[in-house]
Wavefront OBJ file of the C-alpha trace (Angstrom):
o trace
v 97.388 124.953 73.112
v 100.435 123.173 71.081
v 100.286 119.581 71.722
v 103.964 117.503 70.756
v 104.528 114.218 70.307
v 107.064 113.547 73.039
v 108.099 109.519 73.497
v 110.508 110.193 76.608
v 111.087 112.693 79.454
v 114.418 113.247 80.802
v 114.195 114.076 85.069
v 116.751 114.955 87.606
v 116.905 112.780 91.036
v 118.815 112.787 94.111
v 117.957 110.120 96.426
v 118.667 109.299 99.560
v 117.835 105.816 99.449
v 119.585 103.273 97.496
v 117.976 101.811 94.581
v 117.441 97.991 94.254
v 119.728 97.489 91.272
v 122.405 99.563 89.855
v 121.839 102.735 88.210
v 124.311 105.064 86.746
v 125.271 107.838 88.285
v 123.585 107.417 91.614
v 125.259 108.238 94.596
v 123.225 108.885 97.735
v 122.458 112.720 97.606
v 124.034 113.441 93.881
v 121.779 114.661 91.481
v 121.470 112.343 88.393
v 119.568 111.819 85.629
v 116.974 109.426 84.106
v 115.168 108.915 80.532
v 111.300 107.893 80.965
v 108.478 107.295 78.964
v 106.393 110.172 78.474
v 103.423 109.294 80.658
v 105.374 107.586 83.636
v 104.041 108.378 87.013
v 106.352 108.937 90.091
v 104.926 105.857 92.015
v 106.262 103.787 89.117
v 109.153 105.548 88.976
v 109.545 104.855 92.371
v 108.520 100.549 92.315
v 111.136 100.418 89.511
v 114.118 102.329 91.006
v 113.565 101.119 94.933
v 111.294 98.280 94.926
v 111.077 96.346 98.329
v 113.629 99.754 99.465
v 110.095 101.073 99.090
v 109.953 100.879 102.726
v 112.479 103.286 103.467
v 111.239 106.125 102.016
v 109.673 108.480 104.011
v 108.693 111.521 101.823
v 109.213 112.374 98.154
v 110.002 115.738 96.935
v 108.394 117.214 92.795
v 110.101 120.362 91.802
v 109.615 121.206 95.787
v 106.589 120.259 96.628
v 105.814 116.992 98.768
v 103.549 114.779 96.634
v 102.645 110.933 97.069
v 102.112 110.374 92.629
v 101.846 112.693 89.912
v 102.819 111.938 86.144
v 106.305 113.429 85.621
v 107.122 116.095 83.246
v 110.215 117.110 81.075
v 112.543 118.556 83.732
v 110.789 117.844 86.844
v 113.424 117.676 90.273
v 112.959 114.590 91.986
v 114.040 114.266 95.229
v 113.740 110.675 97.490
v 114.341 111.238 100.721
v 114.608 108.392 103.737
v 112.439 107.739 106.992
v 113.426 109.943 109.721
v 113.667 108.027 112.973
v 113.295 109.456 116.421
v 112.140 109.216 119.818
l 1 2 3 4 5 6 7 8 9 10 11 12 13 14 15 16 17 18 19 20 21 22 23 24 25 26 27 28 29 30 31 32 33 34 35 36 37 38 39 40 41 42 43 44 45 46 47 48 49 50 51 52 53 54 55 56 57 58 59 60 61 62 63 64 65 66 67 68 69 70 71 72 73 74 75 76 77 78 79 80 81 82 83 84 85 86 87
């Protein structure tokens, strides 16, 4: 097995939930894209994007599969999506 030295990963998101600051390119439900460190987890990901919006996500999506943390890869398809109400 190869092992690289790679510093940063570059993901796709679309979110459905607004982040706490501004970030470029979001829109809610456009694809856009961020640079990360190499070894940064989706729950990190997540606390620095949404922080207290935390609470309005209800699932989160990696490359199509529903997963609550994972370390991101090179590539990977975020997607954020909100809390579905109902009754």
């Amino acid at each position: 097995m190869c092992s690289e030295y790679a510093g940063s990963i570059t993901v796709k998101v679309k979110s459905y939930v607004s982040p706490l600051e501004h970030v470029e390119g979001f829109a809610p439900g456009k694809l856009f894209q961020l640079e990360l460190a190499a070894d940064t987890a989706l729950e990190e990901l997540v606390q620095k994007l949404f922080g207290e919006n935390r609470g309005h996500i209800g699932f989160k999506v990696v490359n199509g599969k529903v997963v609550k943390d994972k370390v991101l890869a090179d590539g990977d398809l975020i997607e954020i999506h909100r809390l579905m109400g109902g009754g």
